[in-house]
C-alpha positions in Angstrom: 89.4 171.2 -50.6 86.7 170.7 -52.9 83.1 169.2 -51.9 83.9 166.1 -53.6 87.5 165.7 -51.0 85.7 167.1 -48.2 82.6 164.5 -48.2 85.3 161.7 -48.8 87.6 162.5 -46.0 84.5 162.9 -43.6 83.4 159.6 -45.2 86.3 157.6 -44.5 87.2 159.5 -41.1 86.9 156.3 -37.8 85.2 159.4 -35.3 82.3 159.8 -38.1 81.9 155.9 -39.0 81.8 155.3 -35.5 78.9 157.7 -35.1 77.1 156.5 -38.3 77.4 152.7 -37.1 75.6 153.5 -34.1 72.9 155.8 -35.9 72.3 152.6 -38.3 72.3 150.3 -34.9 69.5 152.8 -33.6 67.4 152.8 -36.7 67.7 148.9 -37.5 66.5 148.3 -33.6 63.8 150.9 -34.2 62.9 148.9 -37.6 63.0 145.7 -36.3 60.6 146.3 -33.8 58.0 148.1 -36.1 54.7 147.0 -37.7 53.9 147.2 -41.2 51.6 149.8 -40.3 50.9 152.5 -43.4 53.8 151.1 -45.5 53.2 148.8 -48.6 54.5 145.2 -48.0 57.1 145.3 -50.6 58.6 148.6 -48.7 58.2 146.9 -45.4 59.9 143.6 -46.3 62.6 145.7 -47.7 63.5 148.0 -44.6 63.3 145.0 -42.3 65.3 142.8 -44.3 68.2 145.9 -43.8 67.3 146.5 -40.4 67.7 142.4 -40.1 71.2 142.7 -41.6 73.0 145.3 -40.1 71.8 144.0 -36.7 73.1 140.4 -37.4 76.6 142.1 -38.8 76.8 144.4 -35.6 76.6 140.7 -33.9 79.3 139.0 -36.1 81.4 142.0 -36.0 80.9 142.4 -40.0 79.2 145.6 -39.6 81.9 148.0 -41.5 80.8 147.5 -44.7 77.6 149.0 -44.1 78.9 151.3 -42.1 81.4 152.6 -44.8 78.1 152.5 -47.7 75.9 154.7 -45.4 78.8 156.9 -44.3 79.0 157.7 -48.0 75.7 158.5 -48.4 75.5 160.6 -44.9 78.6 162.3 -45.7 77.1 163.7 -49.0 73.9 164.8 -47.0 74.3 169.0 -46.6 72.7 169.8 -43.4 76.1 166.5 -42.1 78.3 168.2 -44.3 77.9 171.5 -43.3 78.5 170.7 -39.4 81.6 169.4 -40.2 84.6 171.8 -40.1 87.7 172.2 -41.7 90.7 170.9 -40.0 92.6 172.6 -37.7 96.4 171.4 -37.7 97.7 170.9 -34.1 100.8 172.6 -33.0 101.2 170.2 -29.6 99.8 168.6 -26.7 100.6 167.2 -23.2 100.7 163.8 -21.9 98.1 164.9 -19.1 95.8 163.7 -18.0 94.1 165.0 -19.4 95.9 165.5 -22.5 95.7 169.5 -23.3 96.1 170.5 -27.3 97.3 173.4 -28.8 96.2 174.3 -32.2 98.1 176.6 -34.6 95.3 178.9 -34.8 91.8 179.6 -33.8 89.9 176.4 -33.0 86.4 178.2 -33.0 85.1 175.0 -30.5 82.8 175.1 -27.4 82.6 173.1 -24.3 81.3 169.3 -25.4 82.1 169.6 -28.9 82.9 166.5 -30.3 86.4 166.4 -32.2 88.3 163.5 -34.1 92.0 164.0 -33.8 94.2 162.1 -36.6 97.3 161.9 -37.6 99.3 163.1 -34.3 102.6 161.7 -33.2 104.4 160.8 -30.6 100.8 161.0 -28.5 99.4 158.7 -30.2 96.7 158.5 -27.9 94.7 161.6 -28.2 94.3 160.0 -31.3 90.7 159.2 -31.9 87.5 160.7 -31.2 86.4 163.1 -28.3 84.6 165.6 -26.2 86.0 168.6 -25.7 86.7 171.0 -23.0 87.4 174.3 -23.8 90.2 176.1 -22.2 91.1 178.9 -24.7 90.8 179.7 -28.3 93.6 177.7 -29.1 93.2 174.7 -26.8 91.1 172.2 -25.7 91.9 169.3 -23.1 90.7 165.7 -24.1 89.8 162.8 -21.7 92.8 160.7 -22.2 96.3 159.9 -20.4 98.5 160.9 -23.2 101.9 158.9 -24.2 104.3 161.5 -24.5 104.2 165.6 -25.3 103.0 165.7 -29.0 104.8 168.2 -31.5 103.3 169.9 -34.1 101.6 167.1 -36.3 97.9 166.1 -36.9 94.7 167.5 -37.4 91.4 167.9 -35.0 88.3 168.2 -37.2 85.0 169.3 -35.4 82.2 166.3 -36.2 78.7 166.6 -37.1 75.9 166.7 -34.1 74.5 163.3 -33.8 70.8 164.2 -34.2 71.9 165.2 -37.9 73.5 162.1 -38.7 70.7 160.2 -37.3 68.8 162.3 -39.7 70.5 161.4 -42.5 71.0 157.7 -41.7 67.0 157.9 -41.9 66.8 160.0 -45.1 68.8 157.5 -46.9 67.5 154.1 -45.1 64.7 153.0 -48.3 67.7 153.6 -50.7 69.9 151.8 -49.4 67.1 149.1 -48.7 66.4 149.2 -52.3 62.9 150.9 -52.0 61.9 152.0 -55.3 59.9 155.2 -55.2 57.3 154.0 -57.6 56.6 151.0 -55.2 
């Protein structure tokens, strides 16, 4: 998968936006409560005005669209990127609890990992986003009270650490704003 594919699918992938859309929650509270302090006025006005918005669209429920924009831009940040593991195709899982999933090869995850799961049938609900718990190199139980035994369909992708998408979320916060580096 090319770089271009990779930063699309962890773009567009519900585990990752949900992460971002807290990330941008943290950072608009944390702007919204600031002073000007050594910023310019213009650049002020302009990180408060987002900070102002996302928190009133987290309120309305209207929040995805900025959710999906800094996604985008988080997804093409490299230290995100490069947390972010290929998928690993699942060959099963049980209906549990918890619901235990077999991968077709290698998982390579630890203890607490945080995995999205997509695309699996029949268990539809280890569907979604998780902590993991280790039990070999080819599976992993999920906190969840599956809906049937799962055949071999869907992919779990490791996700990003947190800490780096709040880094990134920060990185890109005056762009999105509409900060001007000459300002």
């Amino acid at each position: 998968m090319s770089t271009l594919s990779q930063q699309a699918a962890l773009a567009a992938d519900p585990g990752f936006q949900a992460r971002v859309q807290a990330a941008i929650t943290s950072e608009a509270e944390s702007i919204a409560a600031a002073v000007q302090g050594a910023l310019d006025l213009a650049t002020f006005n302009m990180r408060t005005a987002l900070a102002t918005t996302i928190l009133t669209a987290v309120l309305t429920g209207t929040v995805q669209p900025c959710v999906q924009q800094f996604a985008w831009a988080c997804a093409v940040n490299s230290t995100v990127a490069a947390d972010i593991a290929s998928p690993v195709v699942i060959a099963s899982s049980t209906p549990g609890p918890p619901v235990v999933v077999t991968t077709a090869a290698a998982h390579g995850y630890a203890t607490g990992n945080i995995v999205s799961i997509t695309g699996h049938l029949l268990n539809t609900a280890a569907n979604g986003t998780w902590s993991v718990t280790v039990l070999t190199s080819t599976t992993f139980s999920i906190p969840a009270t599956g809906t049937a035994s799962g055949t071999g369909t869907g992919t779990a992708t490791l996700q990003a650490a947190d800490a780096d998408i709040a880094t990134a979320v920060s990185a890109v916060w005056n762009a999105i704003a509409g900060v001007n580096a000459n300002t």
